[in-house]
C-alpha positions in Angstrom: -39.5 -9.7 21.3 -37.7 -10.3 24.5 -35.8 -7.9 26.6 -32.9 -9.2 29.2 -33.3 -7.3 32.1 -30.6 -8.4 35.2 -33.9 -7.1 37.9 -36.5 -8.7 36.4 -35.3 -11.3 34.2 -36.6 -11.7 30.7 -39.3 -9.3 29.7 -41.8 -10.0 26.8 -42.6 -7.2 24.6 -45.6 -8.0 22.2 -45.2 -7.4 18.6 -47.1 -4.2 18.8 -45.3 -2.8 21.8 -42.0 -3.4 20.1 -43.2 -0.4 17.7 -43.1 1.6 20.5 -40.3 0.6 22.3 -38.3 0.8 19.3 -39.4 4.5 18.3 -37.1 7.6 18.5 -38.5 8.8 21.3 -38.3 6.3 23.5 -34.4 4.9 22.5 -33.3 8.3 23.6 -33.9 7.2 26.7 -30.9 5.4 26.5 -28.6 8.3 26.3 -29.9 9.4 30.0 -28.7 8.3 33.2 -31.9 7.7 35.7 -29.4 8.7 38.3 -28.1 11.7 37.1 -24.4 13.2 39.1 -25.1 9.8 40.9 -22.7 7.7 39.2 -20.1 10.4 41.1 -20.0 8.9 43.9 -21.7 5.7 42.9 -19.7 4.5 39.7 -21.9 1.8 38.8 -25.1 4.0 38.8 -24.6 4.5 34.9 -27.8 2.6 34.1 -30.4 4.5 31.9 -33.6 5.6 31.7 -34.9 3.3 29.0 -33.7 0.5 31.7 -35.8 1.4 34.0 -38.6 2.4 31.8 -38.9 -1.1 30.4 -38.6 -2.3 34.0 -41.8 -0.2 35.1 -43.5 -1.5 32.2 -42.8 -5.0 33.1 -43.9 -4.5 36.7 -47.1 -3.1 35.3 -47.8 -5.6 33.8 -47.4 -8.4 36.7 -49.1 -5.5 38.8 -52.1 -5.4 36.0 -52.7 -9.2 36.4 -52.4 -9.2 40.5 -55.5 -6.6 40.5 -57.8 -8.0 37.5 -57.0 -11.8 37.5 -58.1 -13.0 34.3 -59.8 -16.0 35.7 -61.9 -13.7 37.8 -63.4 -12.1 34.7 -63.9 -8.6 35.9 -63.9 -7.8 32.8 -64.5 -8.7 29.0 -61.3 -10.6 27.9 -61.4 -7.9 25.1 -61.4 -4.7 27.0 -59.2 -6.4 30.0 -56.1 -6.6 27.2 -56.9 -2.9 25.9 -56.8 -1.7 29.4 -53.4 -3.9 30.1 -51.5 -2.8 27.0 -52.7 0.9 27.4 -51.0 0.8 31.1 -48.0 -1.6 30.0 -47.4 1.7 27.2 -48.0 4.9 30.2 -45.5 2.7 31.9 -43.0 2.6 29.3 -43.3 6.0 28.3 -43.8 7.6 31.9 -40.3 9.3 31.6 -39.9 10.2 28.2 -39.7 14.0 28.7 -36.9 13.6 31.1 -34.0 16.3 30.2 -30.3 15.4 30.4 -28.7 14.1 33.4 -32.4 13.5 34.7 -33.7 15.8 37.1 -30.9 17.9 37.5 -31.6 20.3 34.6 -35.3 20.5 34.6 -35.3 24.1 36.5 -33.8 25.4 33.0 -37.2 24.6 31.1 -39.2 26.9 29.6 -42.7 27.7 30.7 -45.5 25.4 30.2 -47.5 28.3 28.0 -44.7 27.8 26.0 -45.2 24.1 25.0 -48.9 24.4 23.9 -50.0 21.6 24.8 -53.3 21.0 23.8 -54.3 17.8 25.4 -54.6 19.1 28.9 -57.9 20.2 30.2 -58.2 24.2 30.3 -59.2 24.2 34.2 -56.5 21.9 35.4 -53.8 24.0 34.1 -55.5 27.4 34.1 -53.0 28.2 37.7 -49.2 27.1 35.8 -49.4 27.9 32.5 -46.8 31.0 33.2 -44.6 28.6 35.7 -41.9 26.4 34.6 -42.4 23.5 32.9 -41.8 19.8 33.8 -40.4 16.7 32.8 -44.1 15.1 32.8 -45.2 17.8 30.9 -42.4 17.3 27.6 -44.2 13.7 28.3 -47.6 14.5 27.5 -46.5 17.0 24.6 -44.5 13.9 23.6 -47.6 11.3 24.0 -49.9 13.0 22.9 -48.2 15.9 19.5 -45.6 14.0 18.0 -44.4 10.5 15.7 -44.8 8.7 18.9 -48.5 9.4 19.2 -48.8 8.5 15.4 -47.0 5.2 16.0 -48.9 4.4 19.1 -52.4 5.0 17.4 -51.7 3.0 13.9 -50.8 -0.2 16.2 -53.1 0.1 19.6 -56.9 0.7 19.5 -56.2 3.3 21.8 -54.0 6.9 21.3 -51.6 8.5 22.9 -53.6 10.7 24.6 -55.4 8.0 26.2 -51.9 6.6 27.6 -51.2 10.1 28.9 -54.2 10.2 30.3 -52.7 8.0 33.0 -49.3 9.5 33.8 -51.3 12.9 34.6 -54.6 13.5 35.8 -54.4 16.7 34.3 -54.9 15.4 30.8 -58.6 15.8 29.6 -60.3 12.3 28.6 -63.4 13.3 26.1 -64.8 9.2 25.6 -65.4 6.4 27.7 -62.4 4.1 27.1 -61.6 3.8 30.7 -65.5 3.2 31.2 -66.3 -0.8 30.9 -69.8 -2.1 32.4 -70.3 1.2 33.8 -66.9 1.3 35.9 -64.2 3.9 35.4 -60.9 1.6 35.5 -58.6 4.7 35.1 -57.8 6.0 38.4 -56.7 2.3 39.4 -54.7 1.9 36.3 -53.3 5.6 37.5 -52.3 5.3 40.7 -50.4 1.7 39.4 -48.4 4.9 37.5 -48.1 7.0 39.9 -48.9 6.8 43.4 -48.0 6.0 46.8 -47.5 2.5 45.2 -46.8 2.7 42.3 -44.3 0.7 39.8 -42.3 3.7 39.1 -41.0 3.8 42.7 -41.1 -0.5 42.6 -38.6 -0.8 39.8 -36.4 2.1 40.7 -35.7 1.6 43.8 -34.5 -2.4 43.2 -32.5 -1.1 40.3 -30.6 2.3 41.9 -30.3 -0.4 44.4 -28.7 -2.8 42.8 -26.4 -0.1 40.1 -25.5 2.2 42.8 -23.9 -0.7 45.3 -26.5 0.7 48.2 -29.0 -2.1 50.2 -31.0 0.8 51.3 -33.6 0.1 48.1 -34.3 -3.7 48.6 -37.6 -4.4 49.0 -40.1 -7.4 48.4 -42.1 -6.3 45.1 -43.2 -9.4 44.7 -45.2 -9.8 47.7 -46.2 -6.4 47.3 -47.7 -6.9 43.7 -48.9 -10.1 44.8 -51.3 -8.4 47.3 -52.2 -5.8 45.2 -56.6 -5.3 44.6 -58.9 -3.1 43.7 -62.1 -1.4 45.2 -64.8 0.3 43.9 -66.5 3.2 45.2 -69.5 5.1 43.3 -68.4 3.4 40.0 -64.9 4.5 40.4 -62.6 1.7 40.7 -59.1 2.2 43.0 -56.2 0.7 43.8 -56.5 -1.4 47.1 -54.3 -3.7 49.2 -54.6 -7.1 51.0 -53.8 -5.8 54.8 -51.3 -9.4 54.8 -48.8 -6.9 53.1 -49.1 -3.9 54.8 -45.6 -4.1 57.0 -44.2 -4.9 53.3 -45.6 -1.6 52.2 -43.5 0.0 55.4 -40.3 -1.3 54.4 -40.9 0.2 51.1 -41.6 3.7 52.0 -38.3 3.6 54.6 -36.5 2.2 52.1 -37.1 5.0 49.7 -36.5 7.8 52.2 -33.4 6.1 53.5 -32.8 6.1 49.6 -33.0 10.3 49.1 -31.4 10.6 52.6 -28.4 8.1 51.9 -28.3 8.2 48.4 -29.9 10.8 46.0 -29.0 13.1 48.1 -25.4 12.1 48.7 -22.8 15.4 49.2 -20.6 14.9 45.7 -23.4 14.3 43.2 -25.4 17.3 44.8 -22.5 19.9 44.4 -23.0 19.0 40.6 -26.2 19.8 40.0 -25.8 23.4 42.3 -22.9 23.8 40.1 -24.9 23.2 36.8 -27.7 25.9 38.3 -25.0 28.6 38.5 -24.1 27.9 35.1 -27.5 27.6 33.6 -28.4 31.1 35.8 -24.9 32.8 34.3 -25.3 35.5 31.8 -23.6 33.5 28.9 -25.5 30.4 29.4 -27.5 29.7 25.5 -28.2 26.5 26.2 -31.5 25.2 23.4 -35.1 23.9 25.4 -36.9 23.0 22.6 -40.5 24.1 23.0 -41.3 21.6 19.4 -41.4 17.6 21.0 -39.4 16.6 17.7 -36.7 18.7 18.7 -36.2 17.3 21.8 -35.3 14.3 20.8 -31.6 15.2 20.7 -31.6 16.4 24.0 -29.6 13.5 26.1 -26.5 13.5 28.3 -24.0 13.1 25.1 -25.4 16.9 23.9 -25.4 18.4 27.0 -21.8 17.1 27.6 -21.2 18.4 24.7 -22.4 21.7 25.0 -20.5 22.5 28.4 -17.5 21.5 26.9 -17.7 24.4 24.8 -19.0 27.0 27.0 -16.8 29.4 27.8 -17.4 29.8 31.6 -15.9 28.5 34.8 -18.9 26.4 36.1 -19.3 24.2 32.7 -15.6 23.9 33.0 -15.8 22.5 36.6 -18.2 20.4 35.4 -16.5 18.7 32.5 -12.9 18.5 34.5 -14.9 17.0 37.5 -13.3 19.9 39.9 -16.0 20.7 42.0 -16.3 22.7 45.4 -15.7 21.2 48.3 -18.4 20.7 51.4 -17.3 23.0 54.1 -20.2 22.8 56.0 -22.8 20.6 56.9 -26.2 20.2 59.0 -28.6 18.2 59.4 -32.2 18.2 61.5 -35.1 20.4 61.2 -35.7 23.4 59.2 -35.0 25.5 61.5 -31.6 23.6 62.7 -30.3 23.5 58.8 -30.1 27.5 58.0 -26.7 28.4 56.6 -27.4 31.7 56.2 -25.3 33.2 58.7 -22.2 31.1 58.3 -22.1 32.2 54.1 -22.5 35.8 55.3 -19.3 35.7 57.2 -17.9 33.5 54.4 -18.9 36.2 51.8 -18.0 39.0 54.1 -14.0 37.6 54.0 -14.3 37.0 50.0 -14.7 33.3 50.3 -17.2 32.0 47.0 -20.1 29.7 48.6 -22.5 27.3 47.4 -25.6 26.8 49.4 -27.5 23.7 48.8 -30.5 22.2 50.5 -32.4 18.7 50.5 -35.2 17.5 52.4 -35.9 13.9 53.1 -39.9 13.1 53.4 -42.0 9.9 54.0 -44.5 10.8 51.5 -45.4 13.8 48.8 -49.1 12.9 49.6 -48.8 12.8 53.6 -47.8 14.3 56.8 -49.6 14.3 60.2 -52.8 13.8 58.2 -52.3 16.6 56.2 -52.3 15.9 52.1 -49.4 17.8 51.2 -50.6 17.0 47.5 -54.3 15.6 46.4 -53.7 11.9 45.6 -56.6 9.5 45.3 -57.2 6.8 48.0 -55.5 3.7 48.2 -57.8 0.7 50.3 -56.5 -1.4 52.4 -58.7 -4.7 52.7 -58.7 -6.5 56.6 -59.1 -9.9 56.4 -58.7 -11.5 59.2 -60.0 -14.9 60.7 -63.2 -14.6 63.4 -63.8 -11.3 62.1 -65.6 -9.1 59.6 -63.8 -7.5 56.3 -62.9 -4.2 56.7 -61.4 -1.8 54.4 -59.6 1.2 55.6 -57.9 3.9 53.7 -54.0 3.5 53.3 -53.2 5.7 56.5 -55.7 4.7 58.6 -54.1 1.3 58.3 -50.3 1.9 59.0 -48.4 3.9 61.4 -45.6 4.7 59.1 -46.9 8.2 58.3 -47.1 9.1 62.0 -43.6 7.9 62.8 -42.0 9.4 60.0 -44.1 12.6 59.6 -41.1 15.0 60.2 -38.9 16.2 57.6 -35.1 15.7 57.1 -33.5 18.6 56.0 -29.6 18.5 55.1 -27.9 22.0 54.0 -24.7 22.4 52.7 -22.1 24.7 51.9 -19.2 24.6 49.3 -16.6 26.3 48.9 -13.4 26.1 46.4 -11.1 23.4 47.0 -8.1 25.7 48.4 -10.5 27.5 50.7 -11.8 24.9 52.8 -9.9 24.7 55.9 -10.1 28.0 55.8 -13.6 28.6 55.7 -14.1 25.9 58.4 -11.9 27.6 60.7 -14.0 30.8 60.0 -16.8 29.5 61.0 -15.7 27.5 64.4 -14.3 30.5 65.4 -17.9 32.6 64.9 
């Protein structure tokens, strides 16, 4: 089977992947937009997430192959293709519990007690079960209690728990598959899922790129991938990079926060989703979250359309005519230089409605001044350079890119009605 992809060219899919990518669960993808209220202000940005799902598997793939070269043997050809297909599937199916319009309706899940979701381990959920649920967590319930997992385990040698076992570390792994020669391969084949280098971020930001009209996301994947390694330390085996690519690896992370800052965060698609939160938060709001996985699947953008255009309220209505509020103000700088507060109380005070909405721009999830804002495992860096010994540093001991970007970009908004805004900007020059 081959797919057409217009980033990556022709992708193979083997005959037993095909089951997979041809399941239920993973063709609903196709009814959701990876870019959300995006397409807004960026009509082309309409592509879906099964798109970029097969283009993550793809690059995992190539990214597979970079680290464990078969001619190298690092491993049993056997085992090297289990280990290869059972990434190529995590990346496939890394998004399938993404709600309608992506992101922007995931605060309206239900908690993640609610799901019972037996494949995670006790301990590592033990702190959230009473919090919200997430996306990645309808993924493992999806992976790992549902047809998919059936389908996945009657055509791989592996299950879908195993697969989920490398979109969250969270999921509890009870045999060795990961184990080969007395190495444990999955954090490597992990962090190619999700990490600071990972092929989620590698794919999407090429294809928002290229759907969305913006340059900000062009980067060079394939030197990236090209450079890509692996270290061990005490028979754990991570991911690593040749130090040749490291200024590669900068342009990538700026690129992705000039992404959020320039693009996922744009004005117009972010008055969406604020307006979507005030409907989902309204008293009359009865809109279905599924705790069963087979239910889900008919959760996508065409049923959530669908439901707003019969809710009888004023924000689903906004929604569905495209009327939104209008930006009256907006800042942008620190935290402390972004806070609205003030200007919706005089707003409020003189009977003017007000959206508040905040974004914040970062670097990294995993790093800031040194700080791990989030535990991630290492990446390597390998120095090879000529006269001189190997070294091999950690990830942000070997750029400067977390120390010049460490501060955060905050941008607050506030929205008003259309027929109120000059007025509420002359209100609040005049404070």
């Amino acid at each position: 089977m081959e797919v057409r992809d217009p980033i990556h060219g022709a992708v193979q899919v083997s005959e037993a992947e095909a089951f997979v990518v041809d399941h239920p669960f993973v063709q609903r993808l196709r009814g959701i937009k990876q870019m959300g209220f995006s397409e807004l202000p960026f009509p082309g940005a309409v592509h879906s997430r099964y798109a970029h799902s097969v283009g993550v598997m793809e690059l995992a793939g190539r990214a597979f192959d970079a680290v464990v070269k078969p001619e190298r043997g690092f491993l049993p050809a056997g085992r090297r293709a289990e280990l290869r297909a059972c990434v190529r599937l995590a990346a496939l199916c890394h998004d399938l519990g993404h709600a309608p319009f992506s992101h922007c309706t995931e605060f309206a899940m239900p908690t993640l007690h609610a799901l019972r979701i037996e494949a995670y381990s006790p301990e590592a959920v033990a702190g959230r079960l009473t919090a919200q649920a997430t996306h990645e967590d309808y993924t493992i319930g999806i992976l790992t209690a549902s047809s998919l997992a059936t389908c996945i385990a009657e055509h791989f040698s592996f299950t879908g728990r195993h697969v989920a076992g490398l979109v969250s570390h969270e999921v509890a792994i009870e045999d060795d598959f990961f184990v080969v020669d007395g190495l444990d391969w999955r954090r490597l084949l992990s962090q190619l899922i999700s990490s600071e280098l990972d092929v989620d971020r590698l794919d999407y930001l090429q294809r928002d790129s290229y759907y969305s009209g913006a340059r900000y996301g062009q980067i060079d994947v394939g030197w990236l991938i090209g450079n890509l390694e692996f270290q061990v330390q005490n028979d754990t085996v991570s991911l690593a990079l040749d130090h040749r690519a490291i200024y590669a690896f900068d342009d990538f992370m700026i690129a992705r926060y000039h992404m959020f800052v320039m693009v996922y965060f744009h004005h117009k698609s972010v008055v969406f989703e604020e307006m979507l939160k005030r409907h989902f938060t309204s008293a009359v709001v009865n809109y279905p979250f599924p705790t069963d996985m087979e239910g889900y699947l008919h959760l996508d953008d065409v049923h959530l359309h669908s439901y707003l255009r019969g809710a009888d309220d004023p924000w689903a209505r906004r929604i569905v005519e495209r009327r939104p509020y209008r930006r009256a103000l907006e800042l942008h700088g620190s935290f402390q230089e972004v806070q609205t507060d003030d200007a919706v109380a005089v707003l409020s005070g003189a009977g003017i409605d007000c959206l508040q909405a905040s974004s914040t721009g970062k670097l990294s999830r995993y790093n800031v001044m040194g700080q791990k804002r989030e535990k991630a495992p290492r990446i390597y860096v390998v120095q090879r350079q000529p006269g001189c010994l190997e070294r091999v540093l950690s990830l942000e001991d070997a750029t400067r890119i977390f120390e010049r970007y460490q501060d955060e970009r905050h941008i607050a908004r506030v929205y008003v009605p259309e027929d109120r805004v000059d007025e509420a900007q002359a209100m609040m020059r005049s404070r």
